[in-house]
C-alpha positions, 0 to 999 in steps of 0.5 A: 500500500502506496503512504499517502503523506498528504493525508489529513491529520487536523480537523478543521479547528486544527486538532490532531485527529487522533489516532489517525495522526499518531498512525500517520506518524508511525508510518512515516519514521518506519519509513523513514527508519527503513531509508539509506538517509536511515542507514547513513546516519546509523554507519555515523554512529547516530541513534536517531529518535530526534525526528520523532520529537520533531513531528510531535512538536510540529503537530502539537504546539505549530498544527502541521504535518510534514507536507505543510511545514515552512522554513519558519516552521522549522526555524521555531522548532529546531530554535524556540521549541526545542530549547525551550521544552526539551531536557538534553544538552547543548552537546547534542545539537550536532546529531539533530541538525544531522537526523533533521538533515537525513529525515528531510532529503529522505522526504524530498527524495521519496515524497518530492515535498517543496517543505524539505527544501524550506526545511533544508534551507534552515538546517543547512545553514552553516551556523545552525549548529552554534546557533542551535547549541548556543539557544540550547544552553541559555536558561533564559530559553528554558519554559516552566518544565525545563526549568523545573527539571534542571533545577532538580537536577542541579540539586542532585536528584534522578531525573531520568528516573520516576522515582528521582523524579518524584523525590524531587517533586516531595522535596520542592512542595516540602520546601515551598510549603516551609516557606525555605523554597524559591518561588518559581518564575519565569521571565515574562509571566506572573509569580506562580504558586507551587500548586499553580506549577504543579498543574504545568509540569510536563517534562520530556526527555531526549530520545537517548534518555531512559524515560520520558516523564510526565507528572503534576505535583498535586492530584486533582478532580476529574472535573477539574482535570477535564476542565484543564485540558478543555481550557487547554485545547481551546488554547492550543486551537487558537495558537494553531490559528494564530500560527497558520496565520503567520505562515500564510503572512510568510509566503 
């Protein structure tokens, strides 16, 4: 069977249509896994898994799929995106340019995309990987989760591990509630109290790492959960707009 890369995976409120989507996705890295771009990059030693978490920021946080991804698309993730969400070092920044350059001639290759040529451009820029490393090693960029999970790590706890995770979590609420904690605030947004952060928190490992972990620091209702990820949904469908948008101002 012939993969369609066209196929939709919004609906017309720029939601993923899941679990067409998740599929969607499956198909297209087992493609890509299966490619001498693939291979090229495992002779080089490179596990890969970056071009994963690419797809998922592009569908989750810009409302895209491969086909209608631009240069600013790429552009926000590889240096807004990443940076901001991604727990891993500065070290790493080689390996993603590299995955991200393979997984984009693979698609221009098999699927003769225009966006592999407008994501290329970004990547193969010379400076994308100082660039990359230097965005990927400023605090400044980190949002609540990174920050978060630096914090914990710099204090000397496990954040690869639940466990680790958790012990670090009991220790901030501990010392938030003892009045001995540091109020966590971000540049550009209000002070937030430590059950405010607890309900923010997602952490996501890179693709080396053993784990990915999810967590909030305080257990609420049901009713209360639905209504979060309501509230949140409708954000994220204005943000897909609002970035659409933008995209279409671009060409």
């Amino acid at each position: 069977m012939t993969f369609d890369v066209h196929q939709p995976i919004f609906d017309d409120d720029g939601q993923s249509l899941e679990p067409q989507a998740q599929e969607y996705q499956e198909k297209l890295v087992e493609l890509f896994e299966q490619s001498p771009e693939a291979q090229a990059l495992s002779d080089e030693d490179i596990e890969g898994g970056w071009v994963v978490m690419m797809l998922d920021l592009a569908k989750n946080y810009i409302g895209v799929s491969p086909p209608q991804m631009s240069a600013g698309d790429m552009h926000e993730i590889l240096f807004s995106l990443i940076p901001r969400k991604i727990s891993a070092e500065p070290d790493e920044a080689p390996e993603i340019i590299r995955e991200f350059q393979a997984f984009w001639r693979f698609m221009k290759r098999e699927f003769q995309l225009a966006s592999a040529d407008a994501c290329l451009s970004v990547l193969d820029d010379e400076d994308a990987i100082d660039e990359l490393q230097e965005e990927m090693g400023d605090a400044d960029n980190f949002g609540m989760a990174k920050s978060f999970f630096m914090m914990g790590q710099e204090r000397g706890f496990d954040m690869q591990s639940e466990e680790g995770l958790n012990k670090w979590m009991q220790a901030y609420n501990a010392e938030m509630a003892a009045g001995t904690g540091t109020p966590f605030s971000l540049p550009g947004e209000r002070r937030q109290s430590h059950e405010d952060i607890a309900s923010r928190i997602k952490i996501i490992g890179a693709p080396s790492q053993s784990s990915q972990a999810s967590a909030s620091l305080t257990h609420t209702s049901g009713a209360s959960r639905q209504s979060s990820r309501q509230s949140q949904n409708k954000q994220k469908s204005r943000m897909v707009k609002a970035s659409r948008k933008k995209n279409r101002k671009r060409k």
